[in-house]
LOZAMAR-619988 format. One line per field, with one value per residue (C-alpha): z, x, y; chain; residue in one letter. Coordinates in Angstrom, 3 decimals. Each point is the difference from the previous one (the first is absolute). Example, Ala and Ser with C-alpha at 12.3 -4.5 7.8 and 13.67 -1.06 7.14 Angstrom:
<atoms>
zz	7.800; -0.660 .
xx	12.300; 1.370 .
yy	-4.500; 3.440 .
unit	A; A .
code	A; S .
</atoms>
This chain:
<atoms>
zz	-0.452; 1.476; -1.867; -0.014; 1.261; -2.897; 1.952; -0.197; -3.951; -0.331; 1.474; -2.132; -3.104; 1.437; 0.148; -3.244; 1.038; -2.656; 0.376; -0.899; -1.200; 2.605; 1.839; 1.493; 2.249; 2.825; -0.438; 0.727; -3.783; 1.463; 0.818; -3.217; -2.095; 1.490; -0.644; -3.632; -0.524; 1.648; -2.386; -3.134; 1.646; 0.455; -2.751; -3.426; -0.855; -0.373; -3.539; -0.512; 1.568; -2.580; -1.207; 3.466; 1.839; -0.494; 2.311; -0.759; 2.741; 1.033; 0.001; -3.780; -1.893; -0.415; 1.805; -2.894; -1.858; 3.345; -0.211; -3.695; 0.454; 3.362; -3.243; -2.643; 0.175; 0.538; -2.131; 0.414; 3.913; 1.089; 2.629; 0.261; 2.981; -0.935; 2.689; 0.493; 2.718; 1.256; 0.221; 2.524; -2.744; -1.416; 3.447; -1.020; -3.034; -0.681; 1.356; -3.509; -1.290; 3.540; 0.166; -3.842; 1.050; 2.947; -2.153; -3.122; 3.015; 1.289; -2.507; -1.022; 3.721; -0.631; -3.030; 0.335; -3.155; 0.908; -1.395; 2.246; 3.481; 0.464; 2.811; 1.242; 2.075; 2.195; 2.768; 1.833; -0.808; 0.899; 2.375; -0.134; -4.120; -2.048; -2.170; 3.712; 1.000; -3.915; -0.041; 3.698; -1.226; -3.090; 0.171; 2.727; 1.808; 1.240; 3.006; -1.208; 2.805; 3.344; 1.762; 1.479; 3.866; 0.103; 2.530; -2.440; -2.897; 1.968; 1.032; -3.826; -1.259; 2.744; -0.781; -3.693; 0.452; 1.400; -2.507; -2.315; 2.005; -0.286; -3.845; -0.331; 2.112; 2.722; 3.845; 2.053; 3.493; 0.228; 2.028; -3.092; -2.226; 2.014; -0.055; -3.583; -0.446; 1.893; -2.004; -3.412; 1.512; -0.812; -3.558; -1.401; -3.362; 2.120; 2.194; -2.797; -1.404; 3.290; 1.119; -3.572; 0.485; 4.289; -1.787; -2.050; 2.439; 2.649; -2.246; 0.796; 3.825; -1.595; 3.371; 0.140; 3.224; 1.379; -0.163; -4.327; 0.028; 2.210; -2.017; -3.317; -0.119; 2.646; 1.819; -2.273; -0.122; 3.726; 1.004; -2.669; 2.022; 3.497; -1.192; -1.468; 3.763; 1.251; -2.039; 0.791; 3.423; -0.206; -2.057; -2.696; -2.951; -2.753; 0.777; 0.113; -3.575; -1.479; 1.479; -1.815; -2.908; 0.023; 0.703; -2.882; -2.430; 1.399; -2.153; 3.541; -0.691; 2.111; 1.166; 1.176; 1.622; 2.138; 0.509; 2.086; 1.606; 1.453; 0.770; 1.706; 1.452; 1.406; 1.881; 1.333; 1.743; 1.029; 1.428; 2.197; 1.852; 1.057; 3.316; -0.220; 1.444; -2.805; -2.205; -3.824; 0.180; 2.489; -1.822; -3.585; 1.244; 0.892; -2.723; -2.661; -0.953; -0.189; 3.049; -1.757; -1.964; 3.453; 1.835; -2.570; 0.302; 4.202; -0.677; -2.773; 2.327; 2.997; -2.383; -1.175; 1.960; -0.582; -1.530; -2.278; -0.895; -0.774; -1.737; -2.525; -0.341; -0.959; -2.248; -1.920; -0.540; -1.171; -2.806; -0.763; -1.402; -1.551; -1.805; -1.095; -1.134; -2.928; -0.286; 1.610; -0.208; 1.844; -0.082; 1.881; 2.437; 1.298; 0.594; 1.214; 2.877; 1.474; 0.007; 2.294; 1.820; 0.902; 0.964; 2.592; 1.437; 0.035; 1.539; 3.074; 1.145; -0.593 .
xx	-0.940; 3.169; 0.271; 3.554; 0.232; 0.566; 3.190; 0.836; -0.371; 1.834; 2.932; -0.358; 0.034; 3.292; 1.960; -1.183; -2.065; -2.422; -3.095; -3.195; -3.597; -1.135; -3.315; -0.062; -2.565; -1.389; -1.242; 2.906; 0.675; 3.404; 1.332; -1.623; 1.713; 3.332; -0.261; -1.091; 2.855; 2.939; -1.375; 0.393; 3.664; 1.028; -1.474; -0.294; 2.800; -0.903; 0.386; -1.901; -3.572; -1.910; 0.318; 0.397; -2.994; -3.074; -3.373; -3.199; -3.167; -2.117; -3.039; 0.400; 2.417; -0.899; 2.384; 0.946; 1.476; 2.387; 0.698; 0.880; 2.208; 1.580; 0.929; 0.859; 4.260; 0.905; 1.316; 4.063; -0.211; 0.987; -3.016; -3.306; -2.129; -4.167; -2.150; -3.803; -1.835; -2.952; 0.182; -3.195; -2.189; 0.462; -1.859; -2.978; -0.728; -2.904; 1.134; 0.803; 1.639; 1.945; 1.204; 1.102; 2.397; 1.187; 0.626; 1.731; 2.109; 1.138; 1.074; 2.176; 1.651; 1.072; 1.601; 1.374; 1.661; 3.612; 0.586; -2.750; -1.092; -3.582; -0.742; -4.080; -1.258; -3.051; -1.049; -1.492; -1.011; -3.250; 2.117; -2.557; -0.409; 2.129; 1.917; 1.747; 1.375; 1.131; 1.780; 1.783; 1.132; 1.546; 1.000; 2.511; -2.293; 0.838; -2.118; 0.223; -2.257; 1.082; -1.666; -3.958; 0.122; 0.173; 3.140; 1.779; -0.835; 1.364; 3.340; 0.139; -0.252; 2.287; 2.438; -0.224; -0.049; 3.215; 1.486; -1.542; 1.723; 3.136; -0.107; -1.004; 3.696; -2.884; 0.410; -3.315; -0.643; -2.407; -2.421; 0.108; -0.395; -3.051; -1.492; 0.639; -1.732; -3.185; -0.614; 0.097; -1.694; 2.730; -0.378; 3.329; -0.517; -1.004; 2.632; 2.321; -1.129; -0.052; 3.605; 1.121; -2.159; 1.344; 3.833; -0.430; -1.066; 2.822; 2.123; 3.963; -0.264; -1.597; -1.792; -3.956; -1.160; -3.346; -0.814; 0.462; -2.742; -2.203; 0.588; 0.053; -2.453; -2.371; -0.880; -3.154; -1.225; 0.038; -1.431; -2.710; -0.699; -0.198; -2.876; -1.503; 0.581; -1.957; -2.784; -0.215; 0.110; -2.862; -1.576; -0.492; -0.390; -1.545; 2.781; 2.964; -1.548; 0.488; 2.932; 1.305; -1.684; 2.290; 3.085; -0.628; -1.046; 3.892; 1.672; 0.330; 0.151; -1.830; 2.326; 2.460; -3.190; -0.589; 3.615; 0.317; -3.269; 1.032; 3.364; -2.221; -1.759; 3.183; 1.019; -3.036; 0.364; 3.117; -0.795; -2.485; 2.564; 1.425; -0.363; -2.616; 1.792; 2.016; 0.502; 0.076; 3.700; 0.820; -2.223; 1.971; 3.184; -2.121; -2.401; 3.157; -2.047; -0.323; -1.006; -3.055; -0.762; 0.184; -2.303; -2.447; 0.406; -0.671; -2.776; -1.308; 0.417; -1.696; -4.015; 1.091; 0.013; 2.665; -1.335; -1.635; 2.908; 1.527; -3.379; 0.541; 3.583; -0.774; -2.726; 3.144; 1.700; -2.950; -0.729; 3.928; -0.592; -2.674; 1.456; 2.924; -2.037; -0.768; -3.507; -1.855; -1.421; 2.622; -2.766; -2.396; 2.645; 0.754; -3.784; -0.478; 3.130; -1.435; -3.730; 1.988; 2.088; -3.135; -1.885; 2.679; 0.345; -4.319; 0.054; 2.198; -2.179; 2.682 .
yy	-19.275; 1.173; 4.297; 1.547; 3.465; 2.760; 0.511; -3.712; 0.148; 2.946; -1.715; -2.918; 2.230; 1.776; -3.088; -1.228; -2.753; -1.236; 0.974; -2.084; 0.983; 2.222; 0.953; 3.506; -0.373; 3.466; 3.153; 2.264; 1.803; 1.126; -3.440; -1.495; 2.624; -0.399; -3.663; 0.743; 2.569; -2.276; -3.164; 2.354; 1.441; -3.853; -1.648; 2.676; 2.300; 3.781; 0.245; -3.061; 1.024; 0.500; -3.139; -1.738; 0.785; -0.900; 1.170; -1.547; 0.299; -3.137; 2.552; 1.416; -1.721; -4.492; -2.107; -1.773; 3.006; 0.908; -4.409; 0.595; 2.567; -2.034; -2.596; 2.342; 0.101; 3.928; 1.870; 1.987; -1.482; -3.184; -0.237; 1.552; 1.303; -0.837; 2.290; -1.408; 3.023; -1.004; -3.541; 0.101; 0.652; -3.463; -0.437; 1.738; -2.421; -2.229; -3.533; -1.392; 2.786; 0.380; -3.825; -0.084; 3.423; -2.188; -3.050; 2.248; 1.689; -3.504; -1.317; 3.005; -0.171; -3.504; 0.595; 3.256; 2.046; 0.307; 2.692; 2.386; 0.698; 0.257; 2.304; -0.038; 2.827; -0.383; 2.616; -3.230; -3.630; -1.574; -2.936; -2.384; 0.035; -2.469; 2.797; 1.138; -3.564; -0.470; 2.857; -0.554; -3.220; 0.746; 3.545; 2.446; 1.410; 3.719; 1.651; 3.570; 1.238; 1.441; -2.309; -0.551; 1.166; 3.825; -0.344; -2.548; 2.549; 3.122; -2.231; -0.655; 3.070; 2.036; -2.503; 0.956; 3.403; 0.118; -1.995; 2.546; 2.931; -1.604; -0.925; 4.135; 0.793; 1.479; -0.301; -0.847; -1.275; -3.336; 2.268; 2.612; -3.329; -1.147; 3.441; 0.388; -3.660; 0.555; 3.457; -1.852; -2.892; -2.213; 0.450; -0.136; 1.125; 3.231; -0.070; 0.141; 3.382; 1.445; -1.164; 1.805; 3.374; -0.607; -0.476; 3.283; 2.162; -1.285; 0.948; -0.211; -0.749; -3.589; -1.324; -0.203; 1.258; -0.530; 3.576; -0.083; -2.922; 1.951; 3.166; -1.860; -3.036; -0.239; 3.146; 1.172; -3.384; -0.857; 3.447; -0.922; -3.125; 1.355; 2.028; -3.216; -1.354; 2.751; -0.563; -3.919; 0.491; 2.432; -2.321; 2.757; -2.830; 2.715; 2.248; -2.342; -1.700; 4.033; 0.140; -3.741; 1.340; 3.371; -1.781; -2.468; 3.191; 1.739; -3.527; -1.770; -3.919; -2.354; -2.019; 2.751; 1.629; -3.551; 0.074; 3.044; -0.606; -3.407; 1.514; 2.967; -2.910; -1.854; 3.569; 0.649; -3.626; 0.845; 3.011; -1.676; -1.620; 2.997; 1.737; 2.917; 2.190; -0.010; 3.698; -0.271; 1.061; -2.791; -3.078; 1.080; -1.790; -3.152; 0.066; 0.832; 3.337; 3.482; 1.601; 1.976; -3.522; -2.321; 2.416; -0.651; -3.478; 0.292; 1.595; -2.141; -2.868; 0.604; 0.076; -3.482; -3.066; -2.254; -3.015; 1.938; 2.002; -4.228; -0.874; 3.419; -0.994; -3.583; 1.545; 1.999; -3.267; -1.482; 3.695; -0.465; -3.792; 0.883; 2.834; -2.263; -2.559; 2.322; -1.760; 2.375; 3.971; 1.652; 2.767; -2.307; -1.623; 3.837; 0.448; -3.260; 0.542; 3.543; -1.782; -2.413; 2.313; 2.036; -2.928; -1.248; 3.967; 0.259; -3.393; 1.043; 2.633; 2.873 .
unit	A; A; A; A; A; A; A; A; A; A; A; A; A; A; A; A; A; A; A; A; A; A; A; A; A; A; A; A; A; A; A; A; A; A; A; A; A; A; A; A; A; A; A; A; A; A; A; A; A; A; A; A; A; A; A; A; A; A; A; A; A; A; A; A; A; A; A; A; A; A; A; A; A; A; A; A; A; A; A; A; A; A; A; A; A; A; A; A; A; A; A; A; A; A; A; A; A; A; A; A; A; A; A; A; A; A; A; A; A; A; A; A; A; A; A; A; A; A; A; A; A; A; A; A; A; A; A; A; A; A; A; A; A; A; A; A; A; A; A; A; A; A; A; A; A; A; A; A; A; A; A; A; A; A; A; A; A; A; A; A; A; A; A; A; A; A; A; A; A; A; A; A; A; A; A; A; A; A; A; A; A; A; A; A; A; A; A; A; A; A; A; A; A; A; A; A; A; A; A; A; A; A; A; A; A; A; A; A; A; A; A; A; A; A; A; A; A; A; A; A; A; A; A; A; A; A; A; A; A; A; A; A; A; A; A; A; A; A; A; A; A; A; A; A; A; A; A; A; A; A; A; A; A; A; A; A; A; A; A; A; A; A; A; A; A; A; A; A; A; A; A; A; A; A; A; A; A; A; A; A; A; A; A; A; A; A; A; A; A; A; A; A; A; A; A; A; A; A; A; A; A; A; A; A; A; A; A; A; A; A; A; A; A; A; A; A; A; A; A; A; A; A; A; A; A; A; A; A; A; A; A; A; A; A; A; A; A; A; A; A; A; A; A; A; A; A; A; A; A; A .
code	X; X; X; X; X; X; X; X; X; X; X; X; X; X; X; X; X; X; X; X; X; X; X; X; X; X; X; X; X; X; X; X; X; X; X; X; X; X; X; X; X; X; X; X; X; X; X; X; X; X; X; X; X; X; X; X; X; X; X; X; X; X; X; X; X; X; X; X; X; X; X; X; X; X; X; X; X; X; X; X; X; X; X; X; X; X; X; X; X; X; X; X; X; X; X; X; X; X; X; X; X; X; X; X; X; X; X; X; X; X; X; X; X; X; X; X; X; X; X; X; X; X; X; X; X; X; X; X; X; X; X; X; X; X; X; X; X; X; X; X; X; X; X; X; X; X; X; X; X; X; X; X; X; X; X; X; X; X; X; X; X; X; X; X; X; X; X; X; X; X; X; X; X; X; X; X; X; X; X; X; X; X; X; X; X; X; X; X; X; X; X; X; X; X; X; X; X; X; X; X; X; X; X; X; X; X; X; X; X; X; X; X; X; X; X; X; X; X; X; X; X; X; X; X; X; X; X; X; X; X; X; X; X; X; X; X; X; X; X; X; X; X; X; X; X; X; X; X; X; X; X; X; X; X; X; X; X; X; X; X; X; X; X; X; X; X; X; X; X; X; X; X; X; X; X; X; X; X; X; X; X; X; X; X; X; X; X; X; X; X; X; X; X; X; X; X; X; X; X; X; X; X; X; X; X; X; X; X; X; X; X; X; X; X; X; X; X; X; X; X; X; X; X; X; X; X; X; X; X; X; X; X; X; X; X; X; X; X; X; X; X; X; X; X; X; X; X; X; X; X .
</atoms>
């Protein structure tokens, strides 16, 4: 199954290509709303919403009502956009109940209502399962994720960012972009918000700098995590499961919180590789920090050895999926990571 980029089917859309029954298929909520919102745009006049777009969800609403309406000719608009969220939850069916959806969803596919675009939404797809190869035959499939490998993701979401920037009429280096990336954990939907509230407070000059995303997004938080680093490498795990405990209590989200620590976790790596001769002032150019924040992380790195510093980070990765999975405690996955972390740091004899 060969997906098309969101980028791909946005320039489709812009040169008025026809556009088929569509899959949306990733995690990302940013990418999956911009597809949504540039389908409506292309497809539904504004006046004619209300009667042009329907949203139905595999988990609450039966398939065959969101089918039904897929055949039901629109009213006051020439062509109607049919939404289905959640399409994994057909997944999560008894067998006979799961291969009658499959069958009622075929069939619709290969005789199509002209007059609609059905657009399915899915966070992921069980690849092996008979409802995933279905729908990759018969429907456009879109990736709207930033890809799997945390480097691919990062590329992804830099690369994004500063198309962002330049949609907002905002200036940003790709070092800024990057830095602005691995705060919000490439989340874009994040990055958004911040870029506005970063735009507002730049004001007229209209350039980001590196020093607004330090002094607007990401200094409380990473300060927060250094302290978290000293309590790992101490192997303080009561204290540093308070500590989680506070920050989750202060409206910190998971996610963001296993963001900055594998960022922390990435610097503290770098930092390793550094000469130790090195002053905090000196390692900030390297490390791309602040001088009081980079002697933190020379300090923080000489308690942990290396490949357990690359055993925590892959640990991170490994909380992050989880966490995006939306399966799973989030409460649970937090406690579950610092049991780990501590482990690794008790098991190194620091």
């Amino acid at each position: 199954m060969a997906a098309l980029t969101p980028d791909k089917l946005l320039e489709r859309l812009a040169k008025g290509k026809p556009v088929p029954n569509v899959l949306l298929l990733g995690e990302d909520a940013y990418l999956r709303d911009l597809c949504r919102d540039k389908l409506i745009e292309a497809y539904v006049p504004e006046g004619g919403r209300a009667w042009g777009v329907a949203r139905f969800s595999a988990a609450d609403d039966p398939l065959d009502r969101a089918l039904a309406q897929a055949q039901t000719l629109p009213m006051l608009v020439p062509r109607q956009l049919v939404f289905v969220e959640e399409v994994e939850a057909l997944e999560r069916l008894g067998e006979e109940a799961r291969e009658a959806a499959v069958e009622r969803l075929a069939a619709y596919l290969d005789d199509p209502a002209p007059f609609t675009v059905l657009v399915l939404e899915a966070t992921q797809l069980d690849q092996r399962m008979k409802l995933f190869r279905m729908l990759g035959k018969k429907m456009l499939v879109v990736a709207t994720e930033l890809g799997k490998e945390p480097e691919e993701r990062q590329a992804a979401a830099t690369a994004k960012t500063l198309q962002m920037a330049g949609e907002m009429g905002v200036q940003l280096a790709r070092d800024t972009a990057e830095e602005l990336v691995e705060s919000c954990d490439a989340d874009l939907t994040r990055i958004r918000s911040e870029l506005t509230k970063i735009a507002t407070y730049a004001g007229e000059r209209r350039e980001i700098t590196r020093a607004d995303v330090e002094a607007l997004v990401i200094s409380a938080k990473k300060y927060s995590v250094w302290q978290f680093a000293e309590m790992l490498a101490s192997r303080q795990r009561s204290r540093a499961l308070e500590f989680l405990e506070s920050l989750l209590r202060e409206g910190e989200q998971p996610a963001g919180l296993v963001g900055a620590m594998a960022w922390m976790y990435r610097k503290l790596i770098e930092a390793q590789e550094l000469p130790t001769h090195l002053s905090g002032w000196q390692a900030a150019r390297q490390l791309r920090m602040r001088p009081e924040t980079a002697e933190l992380a020379l300090l923080q790195s000489r308690k942990i050895p290396r490949e357990l510093l690359l055993d925590g980070l892959q640990a991170l990765y490994e909380a992050d999926s989880r966490l995006k999975s939306g399966a799973v405690d989030d409460h649970a996955v937090m406690e579950f990571l610092v049991s780990r972390l501590t482990h690794a740091a008790a098991a190194s004899g620091n």
